[in-house]
C-alpha positions as CSV (number, residue, x, y, z in Angstrom):
1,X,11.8,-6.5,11.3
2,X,11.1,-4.4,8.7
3,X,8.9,-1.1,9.3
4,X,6.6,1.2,7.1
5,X,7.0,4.5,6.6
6,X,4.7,6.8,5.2
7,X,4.9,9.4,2.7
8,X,5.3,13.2,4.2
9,X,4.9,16.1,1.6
10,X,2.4,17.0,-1.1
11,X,5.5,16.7,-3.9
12,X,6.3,13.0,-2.4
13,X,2.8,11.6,-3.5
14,X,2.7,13.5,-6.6
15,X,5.9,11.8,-7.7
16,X,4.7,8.7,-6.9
17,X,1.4,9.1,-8.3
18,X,2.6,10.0,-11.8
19,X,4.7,6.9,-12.3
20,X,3.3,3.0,-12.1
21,X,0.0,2.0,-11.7
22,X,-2.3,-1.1,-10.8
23,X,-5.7,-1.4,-10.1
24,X,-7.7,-3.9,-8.5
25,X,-11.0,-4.3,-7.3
26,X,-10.3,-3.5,-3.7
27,X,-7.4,-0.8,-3.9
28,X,-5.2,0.7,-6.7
29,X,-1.6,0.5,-5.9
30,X,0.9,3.5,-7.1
31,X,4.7,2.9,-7.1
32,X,7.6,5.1,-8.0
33,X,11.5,3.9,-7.7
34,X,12.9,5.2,-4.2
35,X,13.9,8.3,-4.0
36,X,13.4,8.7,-0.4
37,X,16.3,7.6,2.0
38,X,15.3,5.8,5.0
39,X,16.7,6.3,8.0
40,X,17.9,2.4,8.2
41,X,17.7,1.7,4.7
42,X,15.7,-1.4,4.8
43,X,12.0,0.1,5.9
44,X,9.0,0.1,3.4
45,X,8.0,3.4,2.4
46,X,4.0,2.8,1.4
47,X,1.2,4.8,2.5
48,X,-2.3,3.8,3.3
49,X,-4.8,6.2,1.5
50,X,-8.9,6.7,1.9
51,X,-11.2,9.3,0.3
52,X,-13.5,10.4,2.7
53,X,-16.3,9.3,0.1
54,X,-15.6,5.8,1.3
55,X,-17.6,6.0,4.9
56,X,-16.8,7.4,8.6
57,X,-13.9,7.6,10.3
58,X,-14.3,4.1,11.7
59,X,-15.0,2.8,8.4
60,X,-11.7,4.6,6.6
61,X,-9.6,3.1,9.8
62,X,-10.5,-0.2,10.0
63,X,-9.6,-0.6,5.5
64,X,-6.2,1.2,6.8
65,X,-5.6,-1.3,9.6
66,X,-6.7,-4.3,7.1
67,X,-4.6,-3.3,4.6
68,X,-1.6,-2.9,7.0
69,X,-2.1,-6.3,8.5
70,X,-1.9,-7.8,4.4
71,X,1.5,-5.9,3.8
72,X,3.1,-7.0,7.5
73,X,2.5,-10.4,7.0
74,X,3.4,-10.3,2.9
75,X,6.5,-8.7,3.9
76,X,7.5,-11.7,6.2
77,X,7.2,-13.6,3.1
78,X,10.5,-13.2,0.8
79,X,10.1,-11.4,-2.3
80,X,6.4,-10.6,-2.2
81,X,7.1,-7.1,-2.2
82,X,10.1,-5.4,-3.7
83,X,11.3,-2.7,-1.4
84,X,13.2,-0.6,-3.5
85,X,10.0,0.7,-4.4
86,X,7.9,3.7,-2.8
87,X,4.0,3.1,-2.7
88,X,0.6,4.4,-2.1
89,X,-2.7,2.2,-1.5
90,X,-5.5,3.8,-2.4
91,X,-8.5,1.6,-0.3
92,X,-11.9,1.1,-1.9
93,X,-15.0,0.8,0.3
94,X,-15.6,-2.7,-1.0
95,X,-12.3,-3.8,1.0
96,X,-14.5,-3.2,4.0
97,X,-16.4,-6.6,4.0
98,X,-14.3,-8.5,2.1
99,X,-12.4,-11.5,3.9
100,X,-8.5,-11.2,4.2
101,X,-7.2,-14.0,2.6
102,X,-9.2,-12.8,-1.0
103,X,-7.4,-9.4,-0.2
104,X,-4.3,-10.8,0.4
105,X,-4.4,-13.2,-2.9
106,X,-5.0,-9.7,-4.8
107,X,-2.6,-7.6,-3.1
108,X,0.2,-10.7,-4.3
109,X,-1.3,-10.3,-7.4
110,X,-0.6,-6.7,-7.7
111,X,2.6,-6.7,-6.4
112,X,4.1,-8.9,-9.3
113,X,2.6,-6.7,-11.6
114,X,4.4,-3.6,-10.5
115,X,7.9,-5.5,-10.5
């Protein structure tokens, strides 16, 4: 099973965030080449982002936990998402009420555009 890891220093997500870019009605979607080493080698490394302008606590969590479910299951699917990159979601507060499987379609969508 493969497992996300999440970006740890200021510099990490300034590298990242300087290098590819897609945006989408929902979320944007950063990605750098790895240059982090995971400790197993095959783990994710993608963080889940929110601005506080987006809502509450509640509000900022349950986009997080949404958009965590989309990458679990697209990452059970082969070649969905290429893991030899690093990546940062930023949410949007429209991601809220939208249904899953129209965030999931996009979040495919983006993913081929970053490869």
């Amino acid at each position: 099973m493969v497992k996300l890891e999440s970006l740890k220093k200021s510099n990490q997500f300034k590298k990242v965030l300087k290098e590819k870019k897609v945006h989408s009605k929902y979320f944007s979607i950063f990605a750098a080449k790895n240059f982090i080493k995971t400790s197993l080698g095959r783990n994710l490394i993608i963080s889940f982002v929110m601005k506080k302008k987006i809502g509450n606590a509640v509000k900022r969590n349950r986009i997080r936990r949404k958009l965590k479910a989309i990458v679990q299951k697209l990452l059970k699917k082969r070649g969905a998402i290429n893991r030899d990159y690093t990546y940062i979601v930023f949410g949007n507060s429209k991601t809220y009420f939208e249904k899953e499987t129209i965030l999931m379609s996009e979040m495919i969508n983006c993913f081929k555009k970053i490869k």
